[in-house]
C-alpha positions in Angstrom: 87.0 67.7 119.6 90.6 66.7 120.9 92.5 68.8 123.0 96.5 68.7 123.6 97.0 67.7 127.4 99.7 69.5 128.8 103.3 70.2 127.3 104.7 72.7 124.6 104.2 72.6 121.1 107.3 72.6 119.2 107.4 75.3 116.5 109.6 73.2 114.1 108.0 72.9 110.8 105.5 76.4 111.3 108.7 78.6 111.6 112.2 78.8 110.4 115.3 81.2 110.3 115.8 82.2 106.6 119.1 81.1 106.3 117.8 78.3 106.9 114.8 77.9 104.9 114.2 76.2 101.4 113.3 78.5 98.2 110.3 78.6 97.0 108.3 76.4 99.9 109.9 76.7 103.2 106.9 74.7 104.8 105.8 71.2 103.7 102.1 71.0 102.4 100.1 69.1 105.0 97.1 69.4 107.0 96.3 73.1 106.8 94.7 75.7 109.6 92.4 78.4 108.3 92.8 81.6 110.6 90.1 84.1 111.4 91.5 86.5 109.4 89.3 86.9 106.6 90.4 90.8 104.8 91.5 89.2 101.4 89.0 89.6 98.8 87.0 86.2 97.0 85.9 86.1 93.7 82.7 86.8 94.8 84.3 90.0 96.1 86.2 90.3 92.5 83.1 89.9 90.5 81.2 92.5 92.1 83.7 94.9 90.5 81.4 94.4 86.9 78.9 96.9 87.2 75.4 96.1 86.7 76.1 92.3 86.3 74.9 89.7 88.4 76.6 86.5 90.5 74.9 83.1 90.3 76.2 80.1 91.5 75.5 76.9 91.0 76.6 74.7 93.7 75.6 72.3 96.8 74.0 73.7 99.8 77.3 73.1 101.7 79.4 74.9 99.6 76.7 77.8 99.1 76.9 79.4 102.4 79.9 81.4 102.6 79.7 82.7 98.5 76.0 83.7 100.4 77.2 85.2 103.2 80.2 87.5 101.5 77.2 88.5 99.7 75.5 89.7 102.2 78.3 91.0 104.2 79.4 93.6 101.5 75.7 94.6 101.2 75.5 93.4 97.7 72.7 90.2 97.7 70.8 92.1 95.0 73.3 91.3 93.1 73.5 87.5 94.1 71.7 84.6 93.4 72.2 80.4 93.3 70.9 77.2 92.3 71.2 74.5 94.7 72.6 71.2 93.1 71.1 67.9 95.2 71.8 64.3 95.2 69.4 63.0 92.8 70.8 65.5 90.4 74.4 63.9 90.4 72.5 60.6 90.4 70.2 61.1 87.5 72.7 62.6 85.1 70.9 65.3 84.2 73.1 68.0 85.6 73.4 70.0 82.4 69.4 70.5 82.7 69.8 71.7 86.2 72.7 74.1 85.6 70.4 75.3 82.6 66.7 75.4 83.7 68.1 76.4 87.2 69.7 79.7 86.1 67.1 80.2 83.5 64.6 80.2 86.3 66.5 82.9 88.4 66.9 85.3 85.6 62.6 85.2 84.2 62.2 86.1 88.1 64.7 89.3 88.2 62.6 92.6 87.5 65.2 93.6 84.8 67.6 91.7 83.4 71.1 92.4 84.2 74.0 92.9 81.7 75.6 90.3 82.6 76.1 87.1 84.6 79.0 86.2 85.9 77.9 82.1 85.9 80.1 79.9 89.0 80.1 76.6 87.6 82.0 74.0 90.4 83.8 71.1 91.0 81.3 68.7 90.6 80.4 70.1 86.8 83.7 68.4 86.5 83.5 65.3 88.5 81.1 64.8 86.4 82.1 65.9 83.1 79.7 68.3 82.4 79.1 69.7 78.9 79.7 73.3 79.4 79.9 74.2 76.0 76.0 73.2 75.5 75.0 74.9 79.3 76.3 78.8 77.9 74.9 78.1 74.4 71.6 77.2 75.3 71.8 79.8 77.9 72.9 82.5 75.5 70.1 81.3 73.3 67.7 82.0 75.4 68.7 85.3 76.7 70.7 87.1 73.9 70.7 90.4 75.6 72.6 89.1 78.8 76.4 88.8 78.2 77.4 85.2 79.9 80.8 85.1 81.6 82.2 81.8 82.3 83.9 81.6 86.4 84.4 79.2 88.5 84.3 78.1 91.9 86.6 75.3 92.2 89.1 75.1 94.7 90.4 71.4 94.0 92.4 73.4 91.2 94.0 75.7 94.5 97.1 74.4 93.9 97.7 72.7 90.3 97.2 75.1 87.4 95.5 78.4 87.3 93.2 79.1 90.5 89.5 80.0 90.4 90.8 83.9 91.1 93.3 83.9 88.3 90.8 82.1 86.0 88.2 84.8 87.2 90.3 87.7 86.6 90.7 86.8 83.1 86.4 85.8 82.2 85.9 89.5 84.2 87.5 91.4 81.4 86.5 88.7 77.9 83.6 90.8 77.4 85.6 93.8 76.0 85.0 94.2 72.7 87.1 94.4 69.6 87.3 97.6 69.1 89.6 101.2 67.6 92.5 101.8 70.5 92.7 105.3 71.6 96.2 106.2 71.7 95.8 108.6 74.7 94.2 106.1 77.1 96.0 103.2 79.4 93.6 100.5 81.6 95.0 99.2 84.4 93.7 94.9 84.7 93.3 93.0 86.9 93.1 94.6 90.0 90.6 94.9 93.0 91.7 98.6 93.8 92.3 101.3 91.8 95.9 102.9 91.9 96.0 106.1 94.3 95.3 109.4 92.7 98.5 110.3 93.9 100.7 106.7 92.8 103.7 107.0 90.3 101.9 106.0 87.4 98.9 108.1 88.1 100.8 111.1 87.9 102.7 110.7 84.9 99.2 109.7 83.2 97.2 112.5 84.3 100.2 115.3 84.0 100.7 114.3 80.1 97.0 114.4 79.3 96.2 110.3 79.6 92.2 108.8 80.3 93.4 106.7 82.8 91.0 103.7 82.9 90.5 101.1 86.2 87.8 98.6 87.0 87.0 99.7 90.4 86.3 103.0 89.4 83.8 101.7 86.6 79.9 103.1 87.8 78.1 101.4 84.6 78.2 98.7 81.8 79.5 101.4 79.1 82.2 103.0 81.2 83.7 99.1 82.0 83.6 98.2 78.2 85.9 101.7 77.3 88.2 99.6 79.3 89.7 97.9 76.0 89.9 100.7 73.9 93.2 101.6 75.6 96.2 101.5 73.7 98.0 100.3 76.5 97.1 97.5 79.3 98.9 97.5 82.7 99.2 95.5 85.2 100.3 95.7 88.7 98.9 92.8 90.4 100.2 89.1 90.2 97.5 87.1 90.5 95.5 89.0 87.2 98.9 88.7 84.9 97.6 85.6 83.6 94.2 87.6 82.4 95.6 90.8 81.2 98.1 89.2 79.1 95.4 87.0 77.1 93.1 90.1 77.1 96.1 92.3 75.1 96.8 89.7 73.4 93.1 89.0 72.4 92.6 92.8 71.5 95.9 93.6 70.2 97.2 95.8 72.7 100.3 96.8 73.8 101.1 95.4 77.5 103.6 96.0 80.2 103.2 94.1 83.7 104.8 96.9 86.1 104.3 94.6 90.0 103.9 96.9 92.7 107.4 96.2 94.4 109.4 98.1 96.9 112.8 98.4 95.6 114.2 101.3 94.0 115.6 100.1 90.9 112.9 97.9 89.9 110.5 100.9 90.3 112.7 103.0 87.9 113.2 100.1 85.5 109.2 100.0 85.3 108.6 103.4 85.5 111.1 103.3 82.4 109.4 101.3 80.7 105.6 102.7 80.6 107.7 105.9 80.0 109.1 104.8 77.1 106.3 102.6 75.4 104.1 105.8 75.5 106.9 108.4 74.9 106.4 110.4 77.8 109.3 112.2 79.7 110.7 110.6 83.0 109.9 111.3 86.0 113.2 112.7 88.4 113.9 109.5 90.0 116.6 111.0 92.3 114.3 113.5 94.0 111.3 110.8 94.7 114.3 108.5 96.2 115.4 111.1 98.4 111.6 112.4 99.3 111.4 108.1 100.2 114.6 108.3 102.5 113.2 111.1 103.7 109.8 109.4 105.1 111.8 106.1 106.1 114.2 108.0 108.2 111.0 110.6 110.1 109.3 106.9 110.5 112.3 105.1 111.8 112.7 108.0 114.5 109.4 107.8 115.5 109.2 103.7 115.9 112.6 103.4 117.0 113.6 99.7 117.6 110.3 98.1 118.2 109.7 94.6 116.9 107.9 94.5 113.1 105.9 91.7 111.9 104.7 91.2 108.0 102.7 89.1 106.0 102.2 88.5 102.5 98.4 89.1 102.8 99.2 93.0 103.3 101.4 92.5 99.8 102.5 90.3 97.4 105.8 91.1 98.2 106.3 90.8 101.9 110.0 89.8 101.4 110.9 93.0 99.6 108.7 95.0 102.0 111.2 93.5 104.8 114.4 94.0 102.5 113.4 97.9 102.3 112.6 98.2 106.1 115.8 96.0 107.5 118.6 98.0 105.1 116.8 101.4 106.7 117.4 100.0 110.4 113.6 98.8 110.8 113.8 96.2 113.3 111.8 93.3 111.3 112.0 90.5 113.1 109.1 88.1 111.2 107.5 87.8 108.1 104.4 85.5 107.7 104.0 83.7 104.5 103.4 79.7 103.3 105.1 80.4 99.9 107.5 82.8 98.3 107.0 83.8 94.7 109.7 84.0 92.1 109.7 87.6 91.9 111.3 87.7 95.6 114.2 85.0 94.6 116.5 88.4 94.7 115.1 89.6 98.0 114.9 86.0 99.3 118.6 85.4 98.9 119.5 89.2 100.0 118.0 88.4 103.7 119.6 85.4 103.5 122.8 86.9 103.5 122.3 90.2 105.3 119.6 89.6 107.9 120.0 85.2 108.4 118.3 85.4 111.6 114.9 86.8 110.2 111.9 84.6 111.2 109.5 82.9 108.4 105.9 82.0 109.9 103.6 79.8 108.4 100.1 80.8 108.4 98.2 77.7 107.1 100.3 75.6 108.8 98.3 73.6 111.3 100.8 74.3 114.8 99.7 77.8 113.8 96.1 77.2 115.3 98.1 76.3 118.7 101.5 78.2 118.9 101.0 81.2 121.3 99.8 84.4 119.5 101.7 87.1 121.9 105.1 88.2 121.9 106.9 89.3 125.1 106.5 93.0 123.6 104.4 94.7 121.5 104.6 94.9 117.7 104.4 96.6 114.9 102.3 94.4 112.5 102.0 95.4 108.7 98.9 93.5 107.5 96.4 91.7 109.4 97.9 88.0 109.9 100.8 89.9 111.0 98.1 91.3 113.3 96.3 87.9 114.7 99.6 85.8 115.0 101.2 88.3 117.2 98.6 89.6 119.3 99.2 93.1 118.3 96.9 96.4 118.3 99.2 98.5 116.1 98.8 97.8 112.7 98.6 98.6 109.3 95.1 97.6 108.3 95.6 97.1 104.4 95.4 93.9 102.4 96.8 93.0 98.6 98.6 96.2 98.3 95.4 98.6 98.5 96.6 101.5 96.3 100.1 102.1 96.7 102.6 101.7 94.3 106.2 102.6 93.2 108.1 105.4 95.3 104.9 107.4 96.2 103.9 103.7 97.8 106.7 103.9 100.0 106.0 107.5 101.4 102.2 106.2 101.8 103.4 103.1 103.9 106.0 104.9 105.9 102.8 107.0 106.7 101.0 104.4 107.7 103.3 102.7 109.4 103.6 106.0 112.0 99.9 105.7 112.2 100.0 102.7 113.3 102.6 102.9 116.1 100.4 106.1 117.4 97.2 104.4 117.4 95.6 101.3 118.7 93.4 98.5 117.1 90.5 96.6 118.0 92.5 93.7 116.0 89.9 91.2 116.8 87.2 93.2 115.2 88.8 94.6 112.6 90.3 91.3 110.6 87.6 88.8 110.9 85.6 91.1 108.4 85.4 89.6 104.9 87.1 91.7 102.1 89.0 94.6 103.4 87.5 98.2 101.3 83.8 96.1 100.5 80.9 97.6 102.1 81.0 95.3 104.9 78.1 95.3 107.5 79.4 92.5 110.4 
């Protein structure tokens, strides 16, 4: 391996001020580094979410090991199997066969056969032009019981079109059935954690007499197909709009996509809306601002001026995280992202103007495997590349969100944010386990 000899490495390209930096890609795309930092959850963490279905993937050896290994991790290889694709399969042409007689094979050896199978098809099934269409009839041929969903694992479509997880976070949820819509029910899509019990829209569910519905808190095969008979689908998450909209439409349901966010208006606008599709009073938006200035300004007292670091693993919206923090007197001096989606154009051009100085990090960005990960004082980090890149043991250990949302989200993170300054992190430890909230056993 080469080593650099000497000298500094100049930061120009990884980081820049935000006055400075260029909406929506502030870093060019180019040779990327892959941090330790492994909390985000993968679609074979995503697809575990179907109860009593199974994962097999059909792949090379090479690519095999780390679906294999998150497996394993999150305790869950009895749910998990493969079919190894080799040369002479590419070369003989007969990759359909393989995909076919290969999964067939696992399934006759399973005691029982599962509900479903959630079948990982790759890049080379379209290298080489594989007929798809012929691999899921023949397969639901042969098994009609088993409910075939169509996924994929390939990540030379990361960044043109619809990735693997938005692709898989719409074939997770085309099982629903057609079916009567119970007006006094609302699904959440999309996600990988359920909202918490005590989140905005929770409450206004449960207090006017709502079944409130969410994958993750599916325990069987009937409980995840109630799922569509919701009147109304929500949902919060970005990267499972793209699903949730084709499932509503599919099942002609109503739909409102209400983004976890952190600014006060927005919440209200969406809290408006899911109040007013269903009919339900409104919550008193003035008192849940003033119970959120009220846990910003006992947080600020307690972590005073210290440095904060965030990253857009611990949110999709780490630029309206900072916006909220800076115009309470945080002192947020980085955030850490590669990208910034169009929902933060607003906040984007807000720190331009009122905090120009604030530092953007690149995370992929390959000076980020040799820049220095210390700061001359300790930080606060929110999320865990916040974490790694600056060395730091107090931080808020969450990834995607978690639960929170709207203004009870606030008064969670203001919590946690306390926590965090209190208490001390074996940072190493803690973010290079695979899929932050699995059942992980590293």
């Amino acid at each position: 391996m080469l080593k650099r000899v000497g000298g500094t490495v100049d930061p120009k390209g990884a980081v820049v001020r935000i006055k400075d930096a260029m909406f929506p890609l502030p870093f060019a795309r180019e040779l990327e580094f892959n941090s330790p930092v492994h909390g985000n959850w993968n679609i074979v963490h995503t697809g575990m979410l179907v109860p009593e279905a199974r994962q097999i993937y059909v792949c090379a050896d090479n690519c095999m090991r780390g679906v294999v290994l998150t497996a394993a991790e999150m305790n869950a290889a009895d749910r998990f199997s493969f079919v190894i694709i080799e040369e002479e399969h590419l070369l003989n042409g007969n990759l359909e066969d393989v995909t076919i007689e290969g999964v067939a094979d696992v399934i006759e050896k399973l005691p029982e056969h599962p509900r479903a199978v959630l079948l990982f098809t790759v890049c080379l099934h379209h290298f080489l032009g594989c007929d798809l269409e012929r691999v899921y009839q023949e397969l639901k041929d042969r098994f009609p019981d088993i409910t075939f969903i169509r996924c994929y694992m390939d990540p030379i479509m990361q960044k043109t079109g619809l990735t693997p997880d938005q692709k898989l976070r719409k074939a997770m949820y085309d099982p629903l059935p057609e079916c009567e819509s119970d007006p006094a029910s609302v699904s959440i899509l999309g996600s990988d954690f359920a909202l918490d019990e005590t989140s905005d829209i929770s409450r206004i569910l449960k207090k006017n007499g709502y079944a409130f519905r969410e994958l993750p808190k599916c325990r069987n095969w009937k409980e995840y197909q109630e799922l569509g008979s919701s009147e109304l689908f929500i949902c919060c998450y970005p990267p499972g709009r793209y699903g949730s909209e084709a499932q509503a439409e599919r099942l002609g349901r109503k739909y409102l996509y209400l983004p976890a966010c952190f600014g006060y208006e927005e919440i209200t606008q969406h809290l408006k809306e899911l109040t007013d599709i269903l009919g339900l009073p409104m919550i008193d938006t003035e008192k849940e601002i003033l119970d959120c200035e009220e846990a910003l300004k006992q947080a600020r007292k307690k972590i005073g001026d210290m440095p904060i670091a965030i990253d857009y693993l611990f949110h999709p919206r780490p630029l309206g995280l900072a916006r909220l923090l800076l115009s309470h007197g945080f002192s947020v001096e980085k955030v850490y992202l590669d990208s910034i989606s169009p929902e933060e154009e607003g906040d984007f051009q807000w720190l331009q103007e009122h905090a120009p100085e604030l530092s953007l990090v690149a995370t992929v960005q390959a000076k980020m495997r040799v820049l220095p990960r210390s700061c001359e004082q300790e930080v606060l980090a929110i999320g865990q590349k916040a974490a790694w890149f600056t060395g730091s043991r107090h931080f808020v250990n969450m990834v995607q969100g978690g639960g929170l949302y709207g203004f009870d989200g606030i008064r969670q993170l203001a919590r946690l944010m306390t926590e965090a300054f209190r208490e001390e992190k074996d940072t190493e430890a803690l973010v290079i386990q695979k899929g932050w909230g699995c059942d992980c056993c590293l």
